[in-house]
C-alpha positions as CSV (number, residue, x, y, z in Angstrom):
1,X,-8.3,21.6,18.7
2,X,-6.7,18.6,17.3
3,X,-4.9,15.7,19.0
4,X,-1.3,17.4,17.8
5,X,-2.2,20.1,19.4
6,X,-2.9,18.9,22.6
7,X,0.3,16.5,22.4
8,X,3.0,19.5,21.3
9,X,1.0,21.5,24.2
10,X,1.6,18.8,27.0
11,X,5.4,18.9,25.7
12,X,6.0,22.2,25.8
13,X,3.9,22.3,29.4
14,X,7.1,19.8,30.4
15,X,9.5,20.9,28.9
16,X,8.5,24.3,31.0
17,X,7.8,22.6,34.4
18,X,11.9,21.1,33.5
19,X,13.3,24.1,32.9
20,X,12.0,25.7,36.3
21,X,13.2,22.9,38.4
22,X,9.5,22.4,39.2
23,X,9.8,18.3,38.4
24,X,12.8,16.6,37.1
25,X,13.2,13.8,34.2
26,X,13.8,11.4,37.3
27,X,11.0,12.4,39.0
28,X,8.9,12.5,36.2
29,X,9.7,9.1,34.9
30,X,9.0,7.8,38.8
31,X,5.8,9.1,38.6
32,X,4.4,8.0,35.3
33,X,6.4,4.5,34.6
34,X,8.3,5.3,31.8
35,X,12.4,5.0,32.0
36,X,14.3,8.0,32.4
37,X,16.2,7.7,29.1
38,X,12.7,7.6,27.5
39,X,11.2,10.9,29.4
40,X,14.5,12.4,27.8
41,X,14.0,11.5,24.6
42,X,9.9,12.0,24.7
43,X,11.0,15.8,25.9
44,X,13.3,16.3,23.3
45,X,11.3,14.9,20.5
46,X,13.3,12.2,19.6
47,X,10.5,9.5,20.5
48,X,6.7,10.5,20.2
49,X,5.0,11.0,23.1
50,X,2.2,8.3,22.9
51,X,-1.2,8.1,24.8
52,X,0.0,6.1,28.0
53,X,2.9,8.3,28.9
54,X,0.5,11.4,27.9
55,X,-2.6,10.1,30.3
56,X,0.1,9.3,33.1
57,X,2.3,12.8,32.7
58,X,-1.6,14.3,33.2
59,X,-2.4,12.5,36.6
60,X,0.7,12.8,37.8
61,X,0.9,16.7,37.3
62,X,-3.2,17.0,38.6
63,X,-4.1,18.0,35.2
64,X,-6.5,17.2,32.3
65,X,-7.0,18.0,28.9
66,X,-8.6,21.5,29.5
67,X,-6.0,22.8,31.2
68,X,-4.1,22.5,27.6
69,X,-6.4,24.4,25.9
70,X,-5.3,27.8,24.9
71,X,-7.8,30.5,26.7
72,X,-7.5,32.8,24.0
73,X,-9.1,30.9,21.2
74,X,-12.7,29.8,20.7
75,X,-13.7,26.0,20.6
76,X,-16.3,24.4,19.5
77,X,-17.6,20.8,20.4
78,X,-17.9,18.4,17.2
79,X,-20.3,15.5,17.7
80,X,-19.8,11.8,17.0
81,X,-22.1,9.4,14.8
82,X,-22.7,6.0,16.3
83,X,-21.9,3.1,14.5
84,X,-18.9,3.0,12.3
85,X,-18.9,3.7,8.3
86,X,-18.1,0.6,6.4
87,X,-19.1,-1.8,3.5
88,X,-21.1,-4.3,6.3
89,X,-23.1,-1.8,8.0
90,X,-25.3,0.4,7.7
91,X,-24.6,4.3,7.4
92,X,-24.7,6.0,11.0
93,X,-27.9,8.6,11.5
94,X,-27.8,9.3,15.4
95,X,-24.9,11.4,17.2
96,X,-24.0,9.6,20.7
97,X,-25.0,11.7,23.7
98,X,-21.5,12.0,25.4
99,X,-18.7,11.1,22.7
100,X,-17.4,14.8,21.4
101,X,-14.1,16.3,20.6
102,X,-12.9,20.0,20.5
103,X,-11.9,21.7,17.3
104,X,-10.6,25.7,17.4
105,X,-12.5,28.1,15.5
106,X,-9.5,28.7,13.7
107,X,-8.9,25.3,12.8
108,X,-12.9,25.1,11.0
109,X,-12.4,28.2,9.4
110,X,-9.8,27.0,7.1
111,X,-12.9,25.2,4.8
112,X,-14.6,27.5,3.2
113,X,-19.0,27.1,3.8
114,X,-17.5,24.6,7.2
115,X,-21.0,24.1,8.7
116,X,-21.9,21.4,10.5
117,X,-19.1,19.3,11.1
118,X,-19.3,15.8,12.3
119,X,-17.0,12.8,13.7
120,X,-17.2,9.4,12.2
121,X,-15.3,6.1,13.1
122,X,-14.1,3.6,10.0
123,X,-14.8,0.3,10.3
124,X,-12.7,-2.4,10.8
125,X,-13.3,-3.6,7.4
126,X,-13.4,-0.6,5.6
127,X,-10.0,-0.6,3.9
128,X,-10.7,1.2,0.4
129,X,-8.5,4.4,0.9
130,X,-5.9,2.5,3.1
131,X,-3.2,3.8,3.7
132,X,-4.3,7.4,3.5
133,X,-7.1,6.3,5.8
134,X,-7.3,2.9,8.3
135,X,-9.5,1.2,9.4
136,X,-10.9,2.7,12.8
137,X,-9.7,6.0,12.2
138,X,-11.6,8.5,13.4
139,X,-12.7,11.4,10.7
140,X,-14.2,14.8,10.7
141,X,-16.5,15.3,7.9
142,X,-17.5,18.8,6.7
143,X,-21.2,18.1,5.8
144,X,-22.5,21.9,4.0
145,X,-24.5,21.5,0.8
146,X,-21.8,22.8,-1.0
147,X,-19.3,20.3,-0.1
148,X,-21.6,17.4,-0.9
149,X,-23.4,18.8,-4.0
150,X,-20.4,19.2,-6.2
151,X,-17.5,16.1,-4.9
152,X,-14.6,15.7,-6.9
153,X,-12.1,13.6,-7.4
154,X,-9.4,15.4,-5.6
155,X,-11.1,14.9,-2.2
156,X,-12.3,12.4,0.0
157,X,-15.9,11.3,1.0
158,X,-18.4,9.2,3.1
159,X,-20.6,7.8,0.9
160,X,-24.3,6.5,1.9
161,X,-25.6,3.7,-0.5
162,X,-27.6,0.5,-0.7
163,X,-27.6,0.2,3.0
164,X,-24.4,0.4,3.9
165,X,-21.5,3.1,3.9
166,X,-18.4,3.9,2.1
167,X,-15.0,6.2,1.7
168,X,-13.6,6.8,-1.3
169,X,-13.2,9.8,-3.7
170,X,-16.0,10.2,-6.2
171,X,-17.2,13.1,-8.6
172,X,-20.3,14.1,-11.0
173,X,-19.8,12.4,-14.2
174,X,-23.0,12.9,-16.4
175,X,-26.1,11.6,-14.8
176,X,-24.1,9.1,-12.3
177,X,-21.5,9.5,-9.5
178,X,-18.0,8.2,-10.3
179,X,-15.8,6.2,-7.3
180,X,-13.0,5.3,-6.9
181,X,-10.5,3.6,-4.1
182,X,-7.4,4.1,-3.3
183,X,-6.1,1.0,-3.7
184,X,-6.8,-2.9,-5.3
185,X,-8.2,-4.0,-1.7
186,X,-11.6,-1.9,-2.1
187,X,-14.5,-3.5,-1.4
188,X,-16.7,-5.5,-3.6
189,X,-19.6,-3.9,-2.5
190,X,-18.0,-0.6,-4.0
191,X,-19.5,-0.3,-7.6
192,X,-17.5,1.7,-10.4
193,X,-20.8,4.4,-10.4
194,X,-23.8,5.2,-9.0
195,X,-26.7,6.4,-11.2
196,X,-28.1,10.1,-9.9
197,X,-31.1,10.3,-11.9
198,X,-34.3,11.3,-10.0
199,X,-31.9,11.1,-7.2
200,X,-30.6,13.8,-4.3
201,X,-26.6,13.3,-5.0
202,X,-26.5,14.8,-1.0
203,X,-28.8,11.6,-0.2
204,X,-25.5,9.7,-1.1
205,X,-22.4,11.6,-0.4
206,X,-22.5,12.3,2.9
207,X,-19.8,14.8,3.9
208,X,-16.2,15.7,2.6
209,X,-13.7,14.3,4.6
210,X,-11.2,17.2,5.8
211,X,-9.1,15.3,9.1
212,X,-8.6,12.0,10.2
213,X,-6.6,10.8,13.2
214,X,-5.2,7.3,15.0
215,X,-4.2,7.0,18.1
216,X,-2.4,10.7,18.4
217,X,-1.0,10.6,14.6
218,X,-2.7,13.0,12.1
219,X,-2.9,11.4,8.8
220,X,-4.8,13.3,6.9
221,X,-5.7,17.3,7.1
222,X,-7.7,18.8,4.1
């Protein structure tokens, strides 16, 4: 389950609840806050429907999130690291006790070898792959052997060195690991390699970044 999913979900949900004369735009716009014009507009997908309207459409209605979920599909529930990967901190290690998101089954199985996935935050400063990925965007990192033993340069990773953390694409050049940024504002901490002998290369790269969101906008899938 992704955030999409859950807004085009909560559209369709009232777009249906219109249709039946169960709420109308006015009413709906009374309840939550929002103009009229601008419930027409959100409904009819000329204006996205961003996280306020979204949080208020669901209390007005007596929903929440699970009652978007589709019942047919399986979910499962992908931790989040603490701490935040960036070029001024240090790489996260322990998964917060409550902060989780769902992902379909169907969704995972699109990476071949997905095994345990995780969710980590950017950090405010880590702007090396910007814009393709922010700073503070949330990522989903596919973290199986395979995926970290053989990186190229076609993909994104989270990277693990010299006591702090990185994203940026890297690959197995001889007996060191390649990186690169996206763009001329990487950090200085970021060297050009990263020698590999008598070293694990899955002690650096860290996982394969395969999603990214902020806010409610997917930016990056795969």
């Amino acid at each position: 389950m992704t955030f999409y999913d859950l807004e085009r979900r909560l559209l369709a949900l009232l777009n249906q609840k219109v249709r039946r004369g169960e709420i109308s735009q006015r009413q709906l716009a009374r309840r939550t806050g929002f103009t009229q014009p601008h419930i027409h507009n959100v409904l009819k997908g000329a204006r996205r429907l961003h996280t306020e309207l979204a949080d208020a459409a669901l209390q007005s209605l007596e929903l929440s999130v699970t009652d978007l979920l589709d019942p047919g599909e399986v979910y499962h529930k992908v931790p989040l690291w603490r701490g935040s990967v960036g070029p001024h901190s240090p790489f996260p290690s322990e998964v917060s006790d409550s902060a989780q998101l769902l992902f379909s089954a169907s969704f995972l199985s699109r990476f071949s070898g997905f095994i345990r996935p995780m969710l980590v935050r950017l950090a405010a400063d880590e702007e090396g792959m910007s814009p393709l990925l922010d700073p503070g965007d949330l990522v989903l990192l596919d973290r199986s052997e395979a995926a970290r033993r053989r990186p190229v340069f076609e993909r994104i990773y989270a990277l693990s060195f010299q006591g702090h953390g990185a994203v940026c694409r890297c690959q197995r050049v001889g007996a060191a690991l390649a990186l690169v940024a996206e763009n001329n504002r990487r950090s200085s901490r970021l060297p050009d390699h990263l020698p590999l002998r008598k070293r694990n290369i899955t002690e650096i790269v860290q996982g394969r970044v395969v999603w990214a969101c902020r806010e409610f906008d997917v930016v990056f899938d795969g």
